[in-house]
C-alpha positions in Angstrom: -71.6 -26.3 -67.6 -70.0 -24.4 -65.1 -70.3 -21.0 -66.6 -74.0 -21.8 -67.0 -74.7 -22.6 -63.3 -72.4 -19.6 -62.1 -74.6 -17.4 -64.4 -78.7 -18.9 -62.8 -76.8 -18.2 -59.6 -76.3 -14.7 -60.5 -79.6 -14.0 -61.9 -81.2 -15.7 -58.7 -79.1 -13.5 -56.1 -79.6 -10.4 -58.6 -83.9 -11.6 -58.7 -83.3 -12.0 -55.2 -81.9 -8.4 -54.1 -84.3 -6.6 -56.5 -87.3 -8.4 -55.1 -86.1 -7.8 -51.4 -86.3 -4.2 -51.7 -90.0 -3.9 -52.4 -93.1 -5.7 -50.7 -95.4 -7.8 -52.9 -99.1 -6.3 -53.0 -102.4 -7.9 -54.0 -105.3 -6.1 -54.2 -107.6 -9.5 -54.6 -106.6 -13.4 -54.8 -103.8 -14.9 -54.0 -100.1 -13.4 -53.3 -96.8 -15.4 -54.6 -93.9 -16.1 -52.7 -91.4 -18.1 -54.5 -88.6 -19.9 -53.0 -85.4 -20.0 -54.2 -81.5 -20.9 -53.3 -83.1 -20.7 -49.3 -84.5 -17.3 -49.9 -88.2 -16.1 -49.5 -88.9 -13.9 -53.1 -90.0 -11.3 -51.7 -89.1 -11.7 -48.4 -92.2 -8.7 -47.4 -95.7 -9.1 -48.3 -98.6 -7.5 -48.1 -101.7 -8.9 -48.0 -106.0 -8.4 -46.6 -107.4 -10.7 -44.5 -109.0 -13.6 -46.8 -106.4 -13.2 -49.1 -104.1 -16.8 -50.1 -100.3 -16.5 -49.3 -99.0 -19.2 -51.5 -95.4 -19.9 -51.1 -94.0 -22.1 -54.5 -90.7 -23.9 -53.3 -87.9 -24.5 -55.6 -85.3 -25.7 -53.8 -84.6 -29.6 -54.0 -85.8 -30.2 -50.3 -88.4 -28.8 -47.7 -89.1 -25.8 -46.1 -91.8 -24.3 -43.7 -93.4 -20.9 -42.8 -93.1 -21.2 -39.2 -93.9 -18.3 -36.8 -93.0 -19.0 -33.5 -95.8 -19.8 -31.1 -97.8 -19.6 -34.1 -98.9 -21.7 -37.3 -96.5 -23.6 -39.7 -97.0 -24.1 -43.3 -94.7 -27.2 -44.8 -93.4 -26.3 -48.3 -92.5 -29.9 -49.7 -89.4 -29.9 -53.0 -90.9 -28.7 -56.1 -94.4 -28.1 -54.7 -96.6 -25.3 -53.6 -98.5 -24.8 -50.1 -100.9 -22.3 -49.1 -102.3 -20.6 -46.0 -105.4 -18.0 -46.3 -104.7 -14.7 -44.3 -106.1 -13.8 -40.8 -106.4 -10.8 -39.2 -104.0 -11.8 -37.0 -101.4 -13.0 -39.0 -98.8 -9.7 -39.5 -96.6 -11.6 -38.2 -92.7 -13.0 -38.8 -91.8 -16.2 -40.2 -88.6 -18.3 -40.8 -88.1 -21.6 -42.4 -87.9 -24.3 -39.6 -85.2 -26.4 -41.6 -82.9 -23.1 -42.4 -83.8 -20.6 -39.7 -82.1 -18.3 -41.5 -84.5 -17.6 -44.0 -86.8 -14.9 -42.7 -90.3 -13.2 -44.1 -92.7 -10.6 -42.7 -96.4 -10.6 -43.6 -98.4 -7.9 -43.5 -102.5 -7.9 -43.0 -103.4 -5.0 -44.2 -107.2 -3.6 -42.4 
């Protein structure tokens, strides 16, 4: 059993690292950020105004999309939340909870 958890944590840190080095793009609909191990997969995103950012949270307990001074998204265990894109939302975000989990979004014009 051990061998088996010792080898999901390596493929989430190695899913992890891969996915941290490039931004996630949509063209229409709705972009995915997963959460996993308190990590934002991909951590950069892209998106257009109008566009859904929907953040699917793995972990066995909450997180948020906070921006400070800003909005806050609340990402119950297991579940998914959403938030449609503004104009004014290129922004920085951390997880209230685990403030060291950190994402940047992107509106592109």
């Amino acid at each position: 059993m051990a061998m088996l958890l010792d080898r999901r944590r390596f493929l989430a840190l190695g899913s992890a690292v891969l996915a941290g080095s490039r931004l996630a793009r949509a063209e229409a609909g709705t972009v995915h950020v997963a959460i996993e191990k308190l990590v934002f997969i991909p951590a950069e995103i892209e998106v257009k105004a109008g566009q859904t950012i929907e953040w699917t949270n793995s972990d066995p307990f909450a997180h948020t999309a906070t921006v400070k001074g800003g909005w806050e998204v609340m990402i119950p265990p297991g579940k998914t939340a959403t938030k449609v894109a503004e104009q004014s939302d290129s922004v920085e975000y951390y997880c209230r909870f685990h403030p060291n989990m950190k994402g940047r979004i992107t509106v592109l014009s």
